[in-house]
C-alpha positions as CSV (number, residue, x, y, z in Angstrom):
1,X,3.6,-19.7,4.5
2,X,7.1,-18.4,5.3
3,X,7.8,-16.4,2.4
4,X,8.8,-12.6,3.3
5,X,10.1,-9.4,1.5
6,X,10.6,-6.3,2.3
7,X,9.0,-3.5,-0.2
8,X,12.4,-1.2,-0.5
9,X,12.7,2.3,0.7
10,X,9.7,2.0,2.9
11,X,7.8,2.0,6.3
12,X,5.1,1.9,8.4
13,X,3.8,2.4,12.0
14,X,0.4,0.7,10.9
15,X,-0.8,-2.3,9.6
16,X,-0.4,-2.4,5.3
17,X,-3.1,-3.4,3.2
18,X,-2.9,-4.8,-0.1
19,X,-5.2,-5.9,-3.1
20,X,-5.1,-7.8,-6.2
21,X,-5.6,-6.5,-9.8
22,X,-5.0,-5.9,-13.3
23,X,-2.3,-8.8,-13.0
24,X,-0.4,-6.9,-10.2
25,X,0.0,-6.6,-6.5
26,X,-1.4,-3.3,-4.8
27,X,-0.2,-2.0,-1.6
28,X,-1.4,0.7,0.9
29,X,0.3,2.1,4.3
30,X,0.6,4.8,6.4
31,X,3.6,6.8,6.9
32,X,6.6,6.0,9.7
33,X,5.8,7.4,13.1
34,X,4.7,10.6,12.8
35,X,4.2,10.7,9.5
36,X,0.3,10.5,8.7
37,X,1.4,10.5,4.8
38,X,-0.8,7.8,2.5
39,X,1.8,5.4,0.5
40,X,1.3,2.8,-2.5
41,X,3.3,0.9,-4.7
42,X,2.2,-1.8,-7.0
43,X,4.3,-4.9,-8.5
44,X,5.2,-5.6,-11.8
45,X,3.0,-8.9,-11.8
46,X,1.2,-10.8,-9.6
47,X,4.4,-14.0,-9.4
48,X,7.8,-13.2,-8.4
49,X,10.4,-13.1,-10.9
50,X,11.8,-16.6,-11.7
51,X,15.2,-15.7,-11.3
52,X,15.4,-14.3,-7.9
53,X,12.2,-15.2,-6.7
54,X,11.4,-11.4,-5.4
55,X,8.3,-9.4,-6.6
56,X,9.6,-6.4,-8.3
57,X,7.8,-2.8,-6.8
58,X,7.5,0.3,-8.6
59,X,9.0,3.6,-6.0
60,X,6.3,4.5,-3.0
61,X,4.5,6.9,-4.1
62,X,2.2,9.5,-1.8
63,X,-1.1,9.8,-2.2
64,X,-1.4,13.7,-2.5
65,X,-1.8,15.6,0.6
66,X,-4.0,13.6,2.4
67,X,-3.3,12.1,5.7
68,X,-4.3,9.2,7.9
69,X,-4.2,8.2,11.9
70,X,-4.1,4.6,11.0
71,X,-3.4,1.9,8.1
72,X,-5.6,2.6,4.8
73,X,-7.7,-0.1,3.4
74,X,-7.4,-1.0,-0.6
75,X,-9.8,-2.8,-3.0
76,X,-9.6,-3.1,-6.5
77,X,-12.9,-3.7,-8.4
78,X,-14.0,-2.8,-11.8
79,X,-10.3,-1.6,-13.2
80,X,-10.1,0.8,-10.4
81,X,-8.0,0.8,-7.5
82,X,-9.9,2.2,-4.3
83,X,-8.7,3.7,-0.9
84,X,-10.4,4.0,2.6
85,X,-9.0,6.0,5.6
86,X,-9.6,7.0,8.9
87,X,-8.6,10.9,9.6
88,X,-5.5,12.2,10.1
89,X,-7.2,14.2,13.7
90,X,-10.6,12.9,14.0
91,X,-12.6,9.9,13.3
92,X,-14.5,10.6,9.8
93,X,-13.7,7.8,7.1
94,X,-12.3,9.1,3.7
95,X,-12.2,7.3,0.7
Protein backbone atom coordinates (compact mmCIF):
# COMPACT_ATOMS: atom_id res chain seq x y z
CA UNK A 1 0.00 0.00 0.00
CA UNK A 2 1.43 3.38 -0.80
CA UNK A 3 -1.40 5.57 -0.09
CA UNK A 4 -0.47 8.45 2.47
CA UNK A 5 -2.18 11.61 3.99
CA UNK A 6 -1.47 13.78 6.36
CA UNK A 7 -4.37 14.54 9.07
CA UNK A 8 -4.10 18.60 8.98
CA UNK A 9 -3.13 20.80 11.78
CA UNK A 10 -1.54 17.91 13.58
CA UNK A 11 1.30 15.94 15.35
CA UNK A 12 2.86 13.50 17.14
CA UNK A 13 6.00 12.26 18.88
CA UNK A 14 4.35 8.66 19.35
CA UNK A 15 2.96 6.15 17.29
CA UNK A 16 -1.06 6.99 16.25
CA UNK A 17 -3.67 4.55 16.64
CA UNK A 18 -6.79 4.29 14.81
CA UNK A 19 -10.11 2.24 14.73
CA UNK A 20 -13.04 1.60 12.63
CA UNK A 21 -16.69 2.47 13.34
CA UNK A 22 -20.04 3.78 12.93
CA UNK A 23 -19.02 4.22 9.07
CA UNK A 24 -15.91 6.37 9.97
CA UNK A 25 -12.25 6.44 10.62
CA UNK A 26 -11.12 7.04 14.33
CA UNK A 27 -7.77 8.32 15.28
CA UNK A 28 -5.83 8.58 18.55
CA UNK A 29 -2.23 10.35 19.32
CA UNK A 30 -0.23 11.91 21.71
CA UNK A 31 0.75 15.40 21.64
CA UNK A 32 4.12 16.91 19.74
CA UNK A 33 7.21 16.63 21.93
CA UNK A 34 6.55 17.73 25.10
CA UNK A 35 3.16 17.81 24.86
CA UNK A 36 1.54 14.70 26.82
CA UNK A 37 -1.98 16.15 25.58
CA UNK A 38 -4.56 13.06 24.21
CA UNK A 39 -5.82 13.96 20.45
CA UNK A 40 -8.67 12.45 18.13
CA UNK A 41 -10.28 13.24 15.04
CA UNK A 42 -12.62 11.02 13.12
CA UNK A 43 -13.39 11.05 9.21
CA UNK A 44 -16.45 11.85 7.58
CA UNK A 45 -16.71 8.14 6.10
CA UNK A 46 -14.78 5.31 6.08
CA UNK A 47 -13.70 5.91 1.66
CA UNK A 48 -12.07 8.96 0.55
CA UNK A 49 -13.98 11.35 -1.26
CA UNK A 50 -14.25 10.54 -5.05
CA UNK A 51 -13.13 13.70 -6.13
CA UNK A 52 -9.93 14.20 -4.58
CA UNK A 53 -9.37 11.01 -3.26
CA UNK A 54 -8.48 12.38 0.47
CA UNK A 55 -10.49 11.29 3.62
CA UNK A 56 -12.06 14.39 5.05
CA UNK A 57 -11.11 14.86 9.21
CA UNK A 58 -13.16 16.71 11.54
CA UNK A 59 -10.53 19.57 13.72
CA UNK A 60 -8.21 17.50 16.53
CA UNK A 61 -9.85 17.67 19.33
CA UNK A 62 -8.22 17.10 23.13
CA UNK A 63 -9.30 14.70 25.12
CA UNK A 64 -9.91 16.85 28.45
CA UNK A 65 -7.10 17.22 30.73
CA UNK A 66 -5.71 14.03 30.61
CA UNK A 67 -2.24 13.21 29.61
CA UNK A 68 -0.11 10.39 28.27
CA UNK A 69 3.91 9.38 28.16
CA UNK A 70 3.23 7.46 25.01
CA UNK A 71 0.73 6.75 21.92
CA UNK A 72 -3.01 5.92 23.20
CA UNK A 73 -4.63 2.83 21.95
CA UNK A 74 -8.45 3.04 20.41
CA UNK A 75 -11.23 0.48 19.88
CA UNK A 76 -14.50 0.91 18.92
CA UNK A 77 -17.05 -1.81 20.03
CA UNK A 78 -20.67 -1.68 20.80
CA UNK A 79 -21.29 2.12 19.33
CA UNK A 80 -18.66 3.38 21.64
CA UNK A 81 -15.42 4.56 20.98
CA UNK A 82 -12.76 3.47 23.76
CA UNK A 83 -9.32 4.86 24.85
CA UNK A 84 -6.31 3.23 26.69
CA UNK A 85 -3.16 5.10 27.99
CA UNK A 86 -0.14 4.76 29.70
CA UNK A 87 0.54 7.77 32.36
CA UNK A 88 1.61 10.95 31.76
CA UNK A 89 4.60 10.34 34.98
CA UNK A 90 4.31 6.80 35.88
CA UNK A 91 3.34 3.49 34.53
CA UNK A 92 -0.48 2.93 35.52
CA UNK A 93 -2.84 2.28 32.37
CA UNK A 94 -5.92 4.56 32.06
CA UNK A 95 -8.68 4.04 29.99
Amino acid sequence: MDYKQQVPNTGTSAAPAWARGNGQLWLAWKGEGSDPGIYWSTSSGLLPDSTTGQYAFQPQTQVGSVGTSAGPAIAYCNKAVYLAWKGKSDSSILW
